[in-house]
C-alpha positions in Angstrom: -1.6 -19.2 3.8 -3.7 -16.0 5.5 -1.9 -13.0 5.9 -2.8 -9.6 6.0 -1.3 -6.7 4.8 -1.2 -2.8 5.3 0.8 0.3 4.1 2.3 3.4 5.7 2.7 6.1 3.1 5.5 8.4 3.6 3.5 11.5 3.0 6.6 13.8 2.0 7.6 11.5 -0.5 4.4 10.1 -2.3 4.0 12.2 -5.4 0.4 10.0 -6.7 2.2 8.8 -9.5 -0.2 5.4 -9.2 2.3 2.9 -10.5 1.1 1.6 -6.7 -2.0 1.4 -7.7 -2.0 0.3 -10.8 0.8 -3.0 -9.7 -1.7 -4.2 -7.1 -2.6 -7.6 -7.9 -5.4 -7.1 -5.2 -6.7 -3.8 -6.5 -7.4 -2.4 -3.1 -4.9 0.9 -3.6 -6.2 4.3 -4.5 -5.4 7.5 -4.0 -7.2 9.4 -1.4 -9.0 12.7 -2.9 -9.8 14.1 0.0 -6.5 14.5 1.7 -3.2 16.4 0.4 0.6 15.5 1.2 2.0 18.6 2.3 3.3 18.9 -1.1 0.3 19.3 -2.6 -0.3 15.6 -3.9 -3.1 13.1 -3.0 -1.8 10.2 -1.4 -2.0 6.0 -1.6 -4.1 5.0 0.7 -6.1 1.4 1.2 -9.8 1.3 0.2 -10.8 -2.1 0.6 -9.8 -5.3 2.4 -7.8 -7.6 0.6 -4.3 -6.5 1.4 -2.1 -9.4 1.5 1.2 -7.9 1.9 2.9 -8.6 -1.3 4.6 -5.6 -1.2 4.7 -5.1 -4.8 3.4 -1.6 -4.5 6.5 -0.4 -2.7 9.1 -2.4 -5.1 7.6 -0.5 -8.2 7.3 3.1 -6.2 10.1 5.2 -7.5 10.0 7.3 -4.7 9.9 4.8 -2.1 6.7 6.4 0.0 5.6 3.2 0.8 6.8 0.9 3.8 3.9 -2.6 3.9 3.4 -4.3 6.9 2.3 -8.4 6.9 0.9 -9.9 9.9 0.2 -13.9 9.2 -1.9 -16.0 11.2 -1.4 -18.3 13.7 -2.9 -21.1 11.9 -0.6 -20.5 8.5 2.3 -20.7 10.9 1.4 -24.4 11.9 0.7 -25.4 8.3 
């Protein structure tokens, strides 16, 4: 099955703990260095492609600053 995945990071709650990070089994998450939350923190962001949409990231984020998004292809659908 193809899907794709994405994140939107809650930017008052992500603290850059990385257990997001560290959890993905894709190991396209890192945090952004050249932004800050407006709490002073650097944020999750996406760095490669890869995501599927597994959503582990936001099941193990303790703050829950993560919301993913999965889009799945047409073609998966028929199979």
């Amino acid at each position: 099955m193809s899907a794709k995945g994405w994140i939107i990071v809650n930017q008052d709650h992500c603290k850059a703990c990385e257990l997001c990070v560290l959890s993905c089994p894709r190991d396209v998450l890192a945090l952004d260095t050249n932004r800050l939350t407006p709490r002073g923190y650097h944020p999750v962001h996406i760095v490669k492609e890869g995501c599927s949409g597994c959503a582990i990231c936001a099941i193990v984020c303790p703050d829950a600053a993560l919301t993913v998004m999965r889009s799945v292809t047409a073609q998966a659908v028929r199979a």
